[in-house]
C-alpha positions, 0 to 999 in steps of 0.5 A: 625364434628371431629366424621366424620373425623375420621370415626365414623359416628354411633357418629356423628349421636348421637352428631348431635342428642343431639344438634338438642334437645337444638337448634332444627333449627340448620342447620348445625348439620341437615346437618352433621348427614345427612351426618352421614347417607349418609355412614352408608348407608340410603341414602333416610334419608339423602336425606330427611334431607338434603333438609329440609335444603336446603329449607330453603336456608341457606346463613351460610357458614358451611351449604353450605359446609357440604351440598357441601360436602354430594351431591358430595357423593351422586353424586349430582353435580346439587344439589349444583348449585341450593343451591349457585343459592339461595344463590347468590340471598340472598348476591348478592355481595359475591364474595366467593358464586358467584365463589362457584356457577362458580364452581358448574356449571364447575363440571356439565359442564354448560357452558352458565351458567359458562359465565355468573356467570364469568361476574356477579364475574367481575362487583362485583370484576374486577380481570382478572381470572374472565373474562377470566373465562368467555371466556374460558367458551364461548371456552368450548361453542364452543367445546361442539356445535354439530355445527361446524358452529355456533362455528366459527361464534359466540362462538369464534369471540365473545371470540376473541373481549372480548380478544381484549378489554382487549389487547386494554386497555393494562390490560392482565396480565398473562401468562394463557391470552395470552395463552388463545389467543392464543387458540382463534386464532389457532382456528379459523385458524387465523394463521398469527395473532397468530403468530404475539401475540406470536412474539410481546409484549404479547409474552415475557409473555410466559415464563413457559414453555421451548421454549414455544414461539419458539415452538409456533411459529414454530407451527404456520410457519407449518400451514401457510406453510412457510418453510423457518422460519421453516428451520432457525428457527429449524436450529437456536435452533439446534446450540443452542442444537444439541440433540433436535430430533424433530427440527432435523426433522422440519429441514429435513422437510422444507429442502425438501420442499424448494427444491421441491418449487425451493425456493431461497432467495430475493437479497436484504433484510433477507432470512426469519424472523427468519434469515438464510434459508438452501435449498439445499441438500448440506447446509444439509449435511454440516449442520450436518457434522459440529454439529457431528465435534462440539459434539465431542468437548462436554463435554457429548456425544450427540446422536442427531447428529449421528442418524441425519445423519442416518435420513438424508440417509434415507430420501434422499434414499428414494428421490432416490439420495443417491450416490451423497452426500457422507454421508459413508456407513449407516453400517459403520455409525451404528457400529461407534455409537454402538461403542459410546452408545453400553453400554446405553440401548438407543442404540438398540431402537435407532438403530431399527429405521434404520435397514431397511438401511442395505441390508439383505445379510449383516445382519450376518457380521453386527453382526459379526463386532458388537461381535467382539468389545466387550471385552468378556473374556473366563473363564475356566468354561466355554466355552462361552466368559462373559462379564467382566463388566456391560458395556460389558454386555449392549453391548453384550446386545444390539448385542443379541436384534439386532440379533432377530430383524434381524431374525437371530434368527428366522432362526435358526432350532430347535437344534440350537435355543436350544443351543441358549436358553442355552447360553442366560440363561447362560449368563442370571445367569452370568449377576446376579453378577452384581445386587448383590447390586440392591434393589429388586425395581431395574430390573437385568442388565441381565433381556433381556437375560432371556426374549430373551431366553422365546421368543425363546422358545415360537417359538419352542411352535407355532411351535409344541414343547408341552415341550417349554412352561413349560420351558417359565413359568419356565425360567420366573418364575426364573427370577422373582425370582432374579428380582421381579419388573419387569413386562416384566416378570409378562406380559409374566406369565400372558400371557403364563398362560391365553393361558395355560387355568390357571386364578388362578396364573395370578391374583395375578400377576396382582395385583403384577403390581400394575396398576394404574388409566389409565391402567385399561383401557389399560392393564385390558383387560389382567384380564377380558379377561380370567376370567370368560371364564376360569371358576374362577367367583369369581376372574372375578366379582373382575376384572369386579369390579376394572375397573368399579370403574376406569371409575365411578370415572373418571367421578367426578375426570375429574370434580376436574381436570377442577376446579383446571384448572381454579383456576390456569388459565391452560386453555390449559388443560381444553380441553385436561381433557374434551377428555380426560373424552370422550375417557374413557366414549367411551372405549371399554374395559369399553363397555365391562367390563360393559356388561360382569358384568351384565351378571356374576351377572345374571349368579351367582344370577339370580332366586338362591338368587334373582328373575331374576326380581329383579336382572335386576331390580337392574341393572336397566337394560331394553331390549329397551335401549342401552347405548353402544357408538356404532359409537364412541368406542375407542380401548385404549387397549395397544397391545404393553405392552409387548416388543418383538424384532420381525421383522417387518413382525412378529410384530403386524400391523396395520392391526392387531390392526384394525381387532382385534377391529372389532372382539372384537366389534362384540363379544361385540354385542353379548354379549350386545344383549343376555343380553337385550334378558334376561333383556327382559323376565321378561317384558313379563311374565305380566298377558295379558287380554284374546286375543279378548280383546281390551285391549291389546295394551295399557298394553304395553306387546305387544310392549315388545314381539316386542321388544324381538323379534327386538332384536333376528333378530339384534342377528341373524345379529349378529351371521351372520356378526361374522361367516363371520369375522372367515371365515377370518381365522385371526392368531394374533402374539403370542403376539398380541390382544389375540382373543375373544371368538366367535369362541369358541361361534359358534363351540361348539354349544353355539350359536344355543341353546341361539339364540332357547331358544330366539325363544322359548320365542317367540312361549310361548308368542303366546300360552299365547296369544291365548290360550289352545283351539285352539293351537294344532300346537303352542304346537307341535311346542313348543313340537319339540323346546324342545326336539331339545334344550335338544339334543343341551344341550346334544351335547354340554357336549359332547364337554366338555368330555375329560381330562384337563389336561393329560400328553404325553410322560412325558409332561403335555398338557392341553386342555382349549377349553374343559374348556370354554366350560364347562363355555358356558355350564353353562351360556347356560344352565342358560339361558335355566332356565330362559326361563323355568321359563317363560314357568312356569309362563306361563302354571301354571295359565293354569292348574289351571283354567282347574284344577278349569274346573274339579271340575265343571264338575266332571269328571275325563276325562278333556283332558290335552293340550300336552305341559304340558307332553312336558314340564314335559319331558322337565325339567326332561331331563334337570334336568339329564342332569345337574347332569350328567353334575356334575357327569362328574365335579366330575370324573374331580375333581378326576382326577385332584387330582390324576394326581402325577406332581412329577412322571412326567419324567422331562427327558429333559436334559436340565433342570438344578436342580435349574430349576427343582423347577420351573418347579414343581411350575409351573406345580402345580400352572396350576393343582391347578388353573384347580381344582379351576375352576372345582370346581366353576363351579361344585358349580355354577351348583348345584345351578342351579340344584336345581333351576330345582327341583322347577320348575315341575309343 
């Protein structure tokens, strides 16, 4: 055992060995060289080992746990339900197997299971965990049932009287009990009487939480709708704590509400159950004026009750009776709390919330009354007024961010928003003073300068300027320099350098942010989007690689999080882990990095190193099967990870978000049906009986070629719908959800040669059925698809030619369309050798039999069928098609090394020296980056074109 801790399983396998010679029945030594070599990779011995054991139902605790340990690494869960199910059998009164099997069951979700190995733990051992094990199993029941009925009528009901006993018998102990109850009434809308467990005894249980009952409670008040404990009960806590903000919401909110009821209090008794009710605008007003008098006796500023005042404003603006109530001018308002929090970084994104209450026209003055309070001192050197501590720098900070997000900045025109660039990077380099003692983990107090000033920049790019984008990469490139943990930065680089059309620096960026478990699903789509499509394969299958091992091990470490749920009587959690698991086995981006996968490795293995067959077959891959959720796909991408100060009208919207995902779900489609298409080929290249035969249908091949043929109509509907979605002529913002690659798809030709290389599969399989001799227009038919599939091949290199990079005036313009293109050329023109190689394995037993014909008969005339000479034309077409295709890679190749960055005239006056060495990093890095897909690419279609030699018959 101590070899297989330390890793040394050739050891363990030796020592396990030499044992199993003296005792040859020990099972536990069978079991640990088993799992010796479970991971020196001979899986099927191992197995084979393991389950002599297991036969033999071991009852010795060392067996049961090395077995539990080598079936969670085979990922066998239900393997080990069926060891502790004998073993139970064998010591029926074990209370440690019966609760081994409880969590066998819990770790394959079998919930009937689970209730009854819970009640079997409580007759042996009546502790209470092991009953209410066995009702939350049957709320598990209840959540899993596809009927929502039977969940309400038997499931719950049933969970609520087990609880009930036990409050009768006075034995609930726990916390996690009455929690559980709790659970079992809101559930089944059985309000009141939560309300009432919460508010009694059980209630004083609630304790491990802050405010757990309060909160409890209030959610309760909302859904019976009763306003008035909600307004006393939200009113009771604020004069408790006067910043708790969702309370300040409750209270507006129930207010409102009283109002619009015309409620009013009963004469005699309390006005509500939790004590005093407000119901009036004027008590609200009142209300809050008071916590504001009373925050400014506290001994730390409190936010809550200014920005309450705000939120009360706005709200009764929004009534349409605002003048009444002499609340002061929202403008006013807002330069009083700057003038209090302008130096805490909170007081923009506080701020924003309730920009919309100042009139457009007033904007300028705003911040014009904002500057004027910070105390900003001119230096000689130079002629902008610098902040002289940190706390002025936030301020002016905060103005800054103000400035963009009520378009200020936005409407300024090109020279202006120059100055402006130059002016937030000098304060950007001033600000740096202040951070001289901050670790390099720490963020540069004067990062947002650098980052607004990137923004503007990228304005003047959209809006035509080729120079302004280097000087983005430079500036971000600099200020990574002095702040190398900050990933606004990093988020930016590795943007601006994807729609640049260079992949190579964006990785090493990536892996710089160090994204963690979830965020391979929100913010990995910014590595798999460009990789492979911007030519760097290699890097591509490693991004592919690092999100498919995120979301396989979601499945076995969601199982570990619901156990230690139970163990620790969390059952509030058990549900939340279980959607949890379900939205990351629905996620989009995992639909997506899983088919995109397949398609890399077929595209980078498929008939080089391995047969197509083999390759598909690995996969275990089969044209009938769709494992895509299509009804339930979740989009968990963050489209908001990368800040912005934009307007709302240039923000990204809603709208936005939903029609990116309907694009991205059509590609996907796409994507899915082309590689069931290919994973349909081999299937159909089976020896077939001869066409009058009757045993064709029961081989099953016809049913392939249907299947084929089903899948190319649903990719024809396809294409259809995604041709309609562009017509749309969507423009996501600059920063939004960056667009798939369809369009490129459909306008450079791709599409059209993929989908006719599909039809002609069709047209082979028909020859292969009926036959050489009475198939002339067949082979006419197949004759023309070849020759118009090679004018397509050749119309889409033509849309590959040009330069990549080229420089304009003394600025580098890089062309990347032309680069995906050359990536669609290859995965298109791979598609077409797979499909030729079935064509092969089609006509080559042709011509052997009119080969064996020719013997017979002696004679030297036997005709040969035309699409044999259309075939032999068609490969030798394709064969120099792909090498001029490399030879072009070639001349790019050159080109690339010869471009001389230094020469180019960094001309622009702007450019301080110290920028200049960015400038000249990054120009370099995007050569270097183009010259690396060129060349994988390059190499990529070599071996294809040697897999187009073999192919002449």
């Amino acid at each position: 055992a101590d070899y297989l801790d330390n890793g040394n399983n050739k050891m363990a396998i030796q020592q396990a060995d030499k044992l199993l010679k003296k005792h040859k029945d020990l099972h536990c030594a069978k079991v640990l060289k088993a799992i010796g070599l479970q991971r020196t990779g001979k899986q099927d011995e191992a197995y084979a080992l393991a389950q002599e054991v297991a036969a033999l139902e071991p009852t010795d605790d060392n067996s049961l746990q090395a077995l539990t340990i080598l079936y969670r690494e085979m990922h066998r869960p239900e393997l080990v339900t069926k060891l502790y199910e004998a073993a139970v059998k064998k010591v029926p009164n074990s209370e440690e197997y019966h609760s081994h099997l409880f969590m066998a069951y819990a770790r394959v979700g079998e919930y009937k299971k689970m209730q009854q190995a819970g009640m079997a733990l409580y007759k042996i051992v009546p502790k209470n965990p092991y009953y209410f094990w066995s009702v939350m199993s049957l709320i598990m029941q209840s959540i899993s049932a596809q009927d929502e009925n039977l969940s309400k009528t038997m499931f719950l009901p049933l969970a609520e009287r087990m609880v009930e006993k036990m409050v009768k018998e006075d034995k609930i102990e726990a916390e996690a009990e009455v929690e559980l109850y709790y659970m079992i009434l809101e559930r089944l809308e059985k309000y009141k009487e939560a309300l009432d467990v919460v508010r009694g005894k059980l209630g004083e249980k609630l304790t491990s939480e802050l405010q757990s009952r309060e909160n409890k409670c209030m959610a309760m008040y909302k859904k019976l709708r009763r306003w008035p404990e909600c307004n006393a009960l939200s009113r009771r806590l604020l004069l408790k704590n006067s910043d708790d903000w969702q309370f300040y919401i409750t209270y507006f909110d129930s207010v409102f509400q009283l109002i619009d009821e015309s409620w009013t209090p009963p004469a005699e008794e309390e006005h509500s159950l939790e004590g005093e009710v407000h119901y009036s605008i004027e008590q609200a007003v009142k209300f809050i004026e008071e916590r504001i008098t009373e925050e400014s006796k506290s001994s730390r500023p409190l936010r809550g009750p200014y920005l309450a005042k705000l939120e009360l404003i706005r709200r009764l603006r929004y009534r349409g009776c605002n003048d009444e109530y002499k609340l002061g001018d929202p403008e006013e308002l807002m330069f009083q709390y700057f003038k209090k929090f302008g130096d805490k970084p909170c007081c923009f994104t506080d701020l924003k919330v309730f920009v919309d209450l100042l009139p457009s026209s007033q904007y300028t003055k705003f911040v014009s009354q904002l500057l004027e309070v910070i105390p900003l001192s001119a230096t000689a050197e130079s002629e902008v007024a610098l902040p002289a501590d940190i706390k002025a720098l936030q301020q002016h900070l905060c103005v800054v961010q103000l400035s963009r997000l009520l378009g200020i900045y936005h409407a300024m025109d090109r020279n202006q928003k120059l100055t402006t660039v130059r002016e937030l990077m000098l304060r950007y380099r001033h600000g740096l003073e202040f951070g001289k003692s901050c670790l390099k983990t720490e963020l540069q107090f004067s990062d947002y300068y650098c980052l607004l000033a990137v923004h503007l920049l990228l304005d003047l790019w959209l809006e035509g300027e080729d120079t302004a984008v280097w000087q983005c990469l430079t500036l971000l490139e600099e200020g990574l320099s002095h702040s190398p943990s900050n990933a606004q930065f990093k988020l930016l680089l590795i943007r601006i350098y994807c729609r640049l059309g260079a992949f190579e620096p964006v990785a090493e960026l990536y892996a710089s942010l160090d994204a963690k478990h979830i965020q391979h699903d929100t913010i990995g789509y910014l590595l798999t989007r460009y990789a492979e499509p911007l030519g760097h394969y290699a890097a591509a299958s490693q991004s592919c690689n690092f999100a498919l091992r995120f979301f396989h091990s979601n499945q076995k470490d969601t199982s570990e999080y619901i156990i230690q749920a139970y163990k620790y009587g969390a059952f509030e959690k058990i549900p939340e882990f279980i959607a949890f698991r379900n939205r990351l086995n629905s996620s989009l981006h995992f639909a997506q990095v899983r088919t995109e996968r397949m398609l890399l490795d077929l595209l980078l293995e498929a008939n080089i190193s391995t047969s197509l067959e083999e390759s598909i077959k690995s996969m275990s891959l089969s044209p009938e099967e769709d494992d895509i959720p299509w009804k339930d796909l979740r989009d968990n991408r963050d489209l908001t990870v990368l800040f912005n100060w934009d307007p709302k009208d240039r923000d990204i919207s809603e709208e936005h978000r939903k029609l990116s995902l309907e694009e991205e779900t059509m590609w996907l489609r796409i994507r899915s049906l082309t590689l069931r298409l290919v994973s349909g080929l081999p299937t159909l290249s089976h020896t077939i009986q001869p066409k009058n035969s009757e045993k064709m249908a029961e081989n099953g091949v016809s049913s392939k070629i249907d299947t084929v043929r089903s899948l190319l109509q649903q990719l024809e509907a396809a294409v259809d719908s995604g041709k309609k979605f562009l017509e749309q002529k969507i423009q996501y913002p600059v920063l939004g959800p960056p667009p798939t690659r369809m369009a490129g798809f459909f306008s450079n030709g791709s599409c059209q040669c993929q989908t006719s290389l599909f039809y002609l599969v069709s047209d082979i399989y028909e020859l292969d059925t009926s036959g050489l001799e009475d198939s002339a227009e067949i082979q006419e038919r197949i004759g023309n698809s070849f020759k118009s599939l090679v004018e397509r091949l050749t119309d889409l290199f033509n849309k590959c030619k040009g330069d990549l990079i080229e420089v304009r005036d003394g600025t580098l313009k890089t062309h990347p369309n032309l680069l995906e293109n050359l990536v669609f050329f290859v995965e298109t023109i791979s598609i077409a050798l797979w499909v030729s190689s079935y064509c092969d394995s089609v006509l080559r037993p042709f011509r052997s039999n009119l080969q064996k014909k020719k013997k017979k008969k002696k004679e030297s005339s036997v005709a040969m069928p035309p699409v044999f000479t259309h075939f032999l034309d068609y490969v030798t077409e394709l064969q120099t098609l792909t090498s001029n295709v490399i030879d072009h890679i070639k001349g790019l190749e050159i080109i690339l090394t010869a471009l001389k960055l230094e020469e180019l005239s960094l001309k622009d006056t702007l450019l301080l020296q110290e920028e200049k060495k960015f400038t000249k990093a990054v120009q370099g890095k995007v050569q270097s980056s183009y010259h690396h897909s060129i060349q994988e690419i390059g190499e990529l279609l070599k071996k294809r074109l040697d897999t187009i030699k073999k192919l002449k018959i």
